[in-house]
Phi, psi and omega in degrees: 000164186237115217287355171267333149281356159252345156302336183270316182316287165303335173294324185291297199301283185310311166260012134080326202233148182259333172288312170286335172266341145358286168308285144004278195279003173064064177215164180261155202293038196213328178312295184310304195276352130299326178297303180324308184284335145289000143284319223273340165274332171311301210248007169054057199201137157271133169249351192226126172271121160286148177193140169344344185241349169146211198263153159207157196310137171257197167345280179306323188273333161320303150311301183323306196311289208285340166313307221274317153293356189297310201274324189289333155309319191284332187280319184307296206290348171269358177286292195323335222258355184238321219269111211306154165093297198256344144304143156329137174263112163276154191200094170294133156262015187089272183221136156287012134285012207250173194278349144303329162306306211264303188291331185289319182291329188285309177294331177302287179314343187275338160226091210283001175249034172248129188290104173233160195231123212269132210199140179242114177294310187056058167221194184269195186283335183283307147333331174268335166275359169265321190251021149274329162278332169297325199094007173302296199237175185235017160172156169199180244227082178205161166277150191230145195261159196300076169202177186218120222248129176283161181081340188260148190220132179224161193207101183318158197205338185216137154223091155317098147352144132282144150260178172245106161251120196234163161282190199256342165261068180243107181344306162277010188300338178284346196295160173264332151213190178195161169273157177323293231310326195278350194259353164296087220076029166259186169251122188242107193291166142235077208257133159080011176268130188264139154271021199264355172249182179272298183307348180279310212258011169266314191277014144287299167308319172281341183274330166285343162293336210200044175020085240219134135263041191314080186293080196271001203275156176093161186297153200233102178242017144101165196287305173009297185295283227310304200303306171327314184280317173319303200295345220250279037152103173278338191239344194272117180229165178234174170259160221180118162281165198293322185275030188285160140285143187215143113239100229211166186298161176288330167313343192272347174050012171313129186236144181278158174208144200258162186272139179212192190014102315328151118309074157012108182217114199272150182250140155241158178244169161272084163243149205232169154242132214297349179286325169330108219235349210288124168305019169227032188229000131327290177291331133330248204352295164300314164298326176284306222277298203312321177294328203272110196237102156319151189285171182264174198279332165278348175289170183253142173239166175261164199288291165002344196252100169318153168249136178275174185297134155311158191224143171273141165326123170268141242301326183224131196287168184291000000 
């Protein structure tokens, strides 16, 4: 059907006249009165009695009318759902507990009318660099590695601490920090982490700096279980970025501890594909950047990972 003659069609119908709605659509009233006749042989129905005072609906174009606003509503709201600037800026965060989640919550709040739509791939960056180059999403969250995707544009944006999340009998449980170095021959559950990712092949590499006992093996019930095994647990501990979201009863008495000399740090980038025009992926860009304080010189990064330039601290923590 043809969405401009049922757009002329209501128009006609609301202004009571083929001349005024002429005037409405900036079209001439000869206009008006082909599309009308070529919706009224489209549905095989007269919809308008000409008279003397203008058009007026008939029986069938009466019954037509709410359909007819039906379907132009329905084509807006599918115009809205594509077209950059009036859609939601989809934006994978990966995992909702992850520290991307939590700076996206922070820009939605500094900007609550900008529409988003928030989507976790739970995949690595070259899967996420595919559906950026398709157009599924319009940015996503990842470490990135020293290479460059064409068409694609990124900007480091979080470098994230590790914590040691322990139970309360747990050797370190009392520590106030710890080193990689102290964490050598403990046990660090991971359940299900591949190395078929960029975080799998970052937790290789740090469990290879600092002779690391990283445990990804057994059926995977998700963190719930994890936190559960950590509390009930004299030996079992995991890694945690300082910005995650965790939550577990108070009875699991879990405590984070952060790791320092080196720190540990995972870098994320912020990626967009450069062609993207939708404006509120400007602001996200800028807001993320605005945030963003190069690691200090001790920390450990894995090597595939550029070290940015220092930047001076800003004003308000991340």
């Amino acid at each position: 059907m043809d969405l401009d003659a049922v757009r002329t069609f209501v128009t006609a119908a609301d202004a009571g006249q083929f001349q005024e709605a002429a005037a409405q659509l900036s079209i001439t009233q000869q206009a008006v009165s082909k599309r009308i006749a070529a919706l009224e042989r489209d549905l095989e129905v007269r919809l308008f009695t000409r008279t003397a005072r203008g058009a007026r609906l008939t029986v069938d174009g009466q019954a037509f009318l709410p359909h007819a606003r039906e379907l132009l509503r329905v084509a807006d709201r599918a115009d809205a759902s594509v077209r950059p600037g009036r859609r939601a800026l989809r934006v994978d965060v990966v995992n909702r507990r992850i520290a991307p989640a939590v700076l996206l919550q922070e820009f939605y709040r500094s900007y609550p009318m900008c529409s988003l739509d928030v989507v976790t791939l739970a995949a690595g960056v070259d899967a996420a660099v595919a559906e950026l180059v398709a157009g599924a999403i319009d940015a996503t969250f990842h470490a990135v590695p020293d290479e460059e995707w064409d068409g694609i544009e990124s900007i480091r944006v979080i470098d994230e601490p590790h914590e040691l999340l322990v139970g309360p009998r747990h050797p370190f449980a009392a520590r106030a920090s710890v080193t990689p170095r102290d964490l050598a021959g403990h046990r660090i559950r991971m359940p299900g982490l591949s190395t078929a990712t960029e975080w799998g092949v970052y937790y290789e590499e740090l469990a290879a700096a600092f002779a690391l006992t990283i445990d990804p093996g057994g059926p995977i019930f998700g963190n719930e279980a994890l936190l559960a095994e950590i509390a009930g647990s004299p030996d079992v501990a995991t890694l945690v970025g300082a910005g995650s979201w965790y939550m577990w009863p108070d009875a699991y008495d879990l405590r984070r501890i952060p790791i320092l000399d080196p720190a540990p740090v995972y870098p994320m980038s912020l990626l967009w594909r450069r062609t993207n025009p939708h404006p509120a992926l400007a602001q996200l860009r800028a807001f993320a950047a605005d945030r963003y304080t190069a690691p200090a010189p001790d920390v450990w990064l894995p090597s595939w990972v550029r070290r940015p330039a220092a930047t001076p601290a800003r004003s308000r923590p991340r």
